[in-house]
C-alpha positions, -999 to 999 in steps of 0.1 A, spaced: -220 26 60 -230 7 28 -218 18 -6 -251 33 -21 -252 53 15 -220 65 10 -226 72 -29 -262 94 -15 -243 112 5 -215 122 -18 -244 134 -42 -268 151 -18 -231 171 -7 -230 183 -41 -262 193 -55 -278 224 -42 -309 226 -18 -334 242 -2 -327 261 27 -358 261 41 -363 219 37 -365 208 72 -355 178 70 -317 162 59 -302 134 39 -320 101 51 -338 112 77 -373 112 64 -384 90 37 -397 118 21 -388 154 13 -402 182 31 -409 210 11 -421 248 20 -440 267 -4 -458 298 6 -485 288 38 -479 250 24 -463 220 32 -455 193 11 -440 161 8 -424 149 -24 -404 110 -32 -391 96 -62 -386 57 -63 -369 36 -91 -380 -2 -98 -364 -27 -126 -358 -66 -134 -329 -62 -101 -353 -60 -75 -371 -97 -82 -410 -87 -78 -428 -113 -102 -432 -105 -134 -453 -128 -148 -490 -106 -138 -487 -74 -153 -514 -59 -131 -495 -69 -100 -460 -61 -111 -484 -25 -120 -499 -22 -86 -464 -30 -64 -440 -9 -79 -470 19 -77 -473 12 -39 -438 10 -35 -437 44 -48 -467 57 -26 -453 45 10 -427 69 9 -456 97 16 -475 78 42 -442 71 61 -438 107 66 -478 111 74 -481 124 42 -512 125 20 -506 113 -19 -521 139 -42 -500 135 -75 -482 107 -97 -456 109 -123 -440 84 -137 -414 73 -164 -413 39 -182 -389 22 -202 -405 -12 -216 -385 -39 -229 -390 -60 -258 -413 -84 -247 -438 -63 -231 -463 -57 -259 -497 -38 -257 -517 -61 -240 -487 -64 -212 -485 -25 -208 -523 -20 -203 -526 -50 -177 -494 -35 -158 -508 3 -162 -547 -7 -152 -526 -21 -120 -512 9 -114 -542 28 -116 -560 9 -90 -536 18 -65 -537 58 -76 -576 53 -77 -577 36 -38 -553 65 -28 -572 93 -43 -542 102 -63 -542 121 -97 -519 113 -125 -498 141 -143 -478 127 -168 -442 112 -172 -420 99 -202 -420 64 -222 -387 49 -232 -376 13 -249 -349 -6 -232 -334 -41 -230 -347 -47 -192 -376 -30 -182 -371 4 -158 -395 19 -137 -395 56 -119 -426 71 -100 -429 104 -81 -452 113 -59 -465 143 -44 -486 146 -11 -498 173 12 -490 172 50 -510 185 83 -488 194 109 -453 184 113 -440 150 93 -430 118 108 -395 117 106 -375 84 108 -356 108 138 -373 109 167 -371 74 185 -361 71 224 -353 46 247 -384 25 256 -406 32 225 -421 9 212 -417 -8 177 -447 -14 156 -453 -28 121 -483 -25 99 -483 -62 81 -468 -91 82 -426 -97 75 -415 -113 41 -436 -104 18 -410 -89 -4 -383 -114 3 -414 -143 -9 -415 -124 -38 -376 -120 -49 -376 -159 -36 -402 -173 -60 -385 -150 -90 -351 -165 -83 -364 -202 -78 -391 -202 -101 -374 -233 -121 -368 -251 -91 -387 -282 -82 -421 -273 -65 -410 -232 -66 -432 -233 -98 -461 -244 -81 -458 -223 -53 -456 -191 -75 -484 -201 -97 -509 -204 -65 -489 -172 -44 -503 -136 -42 -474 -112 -39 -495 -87 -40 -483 -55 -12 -504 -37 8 -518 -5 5 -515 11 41 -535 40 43 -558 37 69 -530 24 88 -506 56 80 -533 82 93 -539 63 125 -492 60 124 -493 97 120 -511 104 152 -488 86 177 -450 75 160 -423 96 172 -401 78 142 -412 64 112 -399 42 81 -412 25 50 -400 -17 46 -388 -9 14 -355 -29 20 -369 -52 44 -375 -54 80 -339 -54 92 -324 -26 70 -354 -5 86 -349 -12 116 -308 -5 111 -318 27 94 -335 39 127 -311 28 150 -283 39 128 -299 79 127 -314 79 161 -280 65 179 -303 38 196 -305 -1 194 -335 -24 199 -347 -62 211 -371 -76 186 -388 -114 193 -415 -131 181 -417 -117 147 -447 -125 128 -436 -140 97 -456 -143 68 -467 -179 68 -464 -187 29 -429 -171 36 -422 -199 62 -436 -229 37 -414 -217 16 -384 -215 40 -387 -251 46 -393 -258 8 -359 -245 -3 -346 -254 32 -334 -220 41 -335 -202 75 -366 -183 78 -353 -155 89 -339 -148 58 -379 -134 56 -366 -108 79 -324 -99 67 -331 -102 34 -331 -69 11 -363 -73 -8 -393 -50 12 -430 -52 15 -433 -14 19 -444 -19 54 -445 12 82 -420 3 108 -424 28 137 -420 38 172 -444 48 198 -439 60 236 -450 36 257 -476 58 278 -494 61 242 -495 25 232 -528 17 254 -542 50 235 -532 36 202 -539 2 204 -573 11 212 -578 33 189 -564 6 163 -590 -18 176 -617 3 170 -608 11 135 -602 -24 126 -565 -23 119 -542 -47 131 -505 -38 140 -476 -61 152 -452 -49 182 -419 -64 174 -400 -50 208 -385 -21 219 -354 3 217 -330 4 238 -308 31 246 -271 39 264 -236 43 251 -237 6 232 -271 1 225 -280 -33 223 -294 -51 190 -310 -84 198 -330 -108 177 -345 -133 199 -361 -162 183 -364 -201 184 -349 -199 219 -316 -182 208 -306 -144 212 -288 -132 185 -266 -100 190 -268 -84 155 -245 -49 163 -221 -61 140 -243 -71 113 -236 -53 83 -251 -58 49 -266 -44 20 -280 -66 -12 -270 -35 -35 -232 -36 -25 -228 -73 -42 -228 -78 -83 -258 -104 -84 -285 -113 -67 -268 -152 -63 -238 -139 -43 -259 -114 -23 -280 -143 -11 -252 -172 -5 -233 -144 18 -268 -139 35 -275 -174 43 -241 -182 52 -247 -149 76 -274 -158 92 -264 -192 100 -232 -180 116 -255 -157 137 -278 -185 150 -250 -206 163 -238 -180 178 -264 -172 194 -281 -206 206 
């Protein structure tokens, strides 16, 4: 267990709760709340300088961190009614910055049908970001719980997206990196459409939010099941830039920084149903593999020929000081991993 999971855990022991919450710690992206004939569904997110998302388009940086904040409810099937926020602005965001960022924002409340309520407005030396939302749920929520052997593992988008972005924030001085950000979109999806249609067949369910792998940990991890993944569709900007800073590209897929994807499951007599259904709404999902099940699950990467074991692989960007150490343990990692496994 990582630091920050073991830090959660200590708090959530403490502080008092609901009895009535159906849901424990880190098994739903969102909280689960009764009230009266009601169900709701409530997530808090914090964004800042730390987690890399370009800075330089205010009405970007505005519209990530807000659907950052918004995938936590369509995770759980949820639908976003209410936004709160608090903002601490640093020096060199002046009032042309703040009304680019805030008009991004407001798009993605707008799309999602969302209603903002308020929040607070702070000065800081590093900018600081918190969002709640609140969302209504039909039926029961999509848990990240709920996986078995068999299912199969679906994503709604593309891997890297997030990991493009921390890379072209970290690089942006290196030769050609300049370029590259000044002609890349970073811009992350808003999955609605896609959550409604998730809602209807997942048995488990997670947001991206610290990339593809830590997802897919976090399920395994809860549900006490492993999983093959192959053929992983990789963002292709991510892969130019790969070979740009000649780096593995599946640091795309270990690496910390999400795209607020929906990892899920689905039983495999539903996946006809659901494809088809898919199809005929116009959405596209990937299938990334399977789980697998038994007293030592397997975890297995299989790409570019090799197959990687990765049940001992254990890492989380928020237990290392800086961003630079976080990624030269990474690389070193994941290159360990592929000679093993080739």
């Amino acid at each position: 267990m990582s630091v920050e999971k073991s830090l959660i855990e200590l708090i959530d022991h403490i502080l008092p709760k609901d009895p009535t919450t159906p849901t424990r710690c880190f098994e739903a992206d969102a909280q689960v709340i009764r009230l009266g004939t009601g169900t709701f569904v409530f997530s808090t997110d914090g964004f800042s300088h730390e987690d890399l998302l370009q800075e330089k388009d205010p009405f970007r940086l505005g519209w990530n961190v807000a659907v950052g904040a918004i995938s936590d409810i369509l995770a759980v099937g949820g639908v976003p009614l209410f936004y709160a926020h608090a903002m601490s602005i640093e020096p060199l965001w002046n009032a042309a910055f703040i009304e680019r960022f805030s008009r991004g924002v407001a798009r993605a409340l707008e799309l999602s049908g969302i209603t903002f309520i308020g929040g607070d407005l702070g000065r800081s030396g590093e900018w600081k970001y918190a969002a709640s939302v609140i969302g209504t749920l039909t039926g029961e929520p999509v848990l990240r719980k709920g996986a078995s052997e068999e299912d199969s593992i679906y994503l709604s988008g593309e891997v890297g997206a997030g990991n493009l972005e921390a890379a072209l924030s970290l690089y942006a001085r290196r030769v050609g990196c300049a370029a590259a950000a000044s002609r890349i979109s970073g811009k992350f999806h808003l999955r609605l459409s896609e959550a409604r249609l998730m809602k209807k067949y997942a048995t488990s369910a997670i947001d991206t939010s610290d990339g593809v792998f830590d997802a897919l940990s976090t399920l395994s991890e809860i549900n006490g099941t492993g999983y093959i993944v192959e053929n992983l569709p990789y963002l292709r900007r991510g892969v130019l830039l790969a070979k740009l800073l000649a780096v593995p590209t599946s640091l795309l897929f270990f690496g910390g920084c999400g795209e607020y994807e929906l990892l899920f499951t689905v039983k495999r007599e539903e996946e006809t149903a659901f494809l088809s259904e898919a199809r005929e709404k116009g959405l596209r999902f990937y299938r990334l593999g399977k789980i697998t099940g038994g007293k030592s699950p397997q975890k297995i990467l299989r790409e570019d020929g090799a197959r990687i074991d990765l049940s001992q692989v254990s890492m989380s960007a928020r237990d290392f000081t800086t961003a630079e150490e976080y990624l030269e343990k990474l690389q070193t990692m994941v290159e360990r991993l592929k000679c093993q496994g080739s």
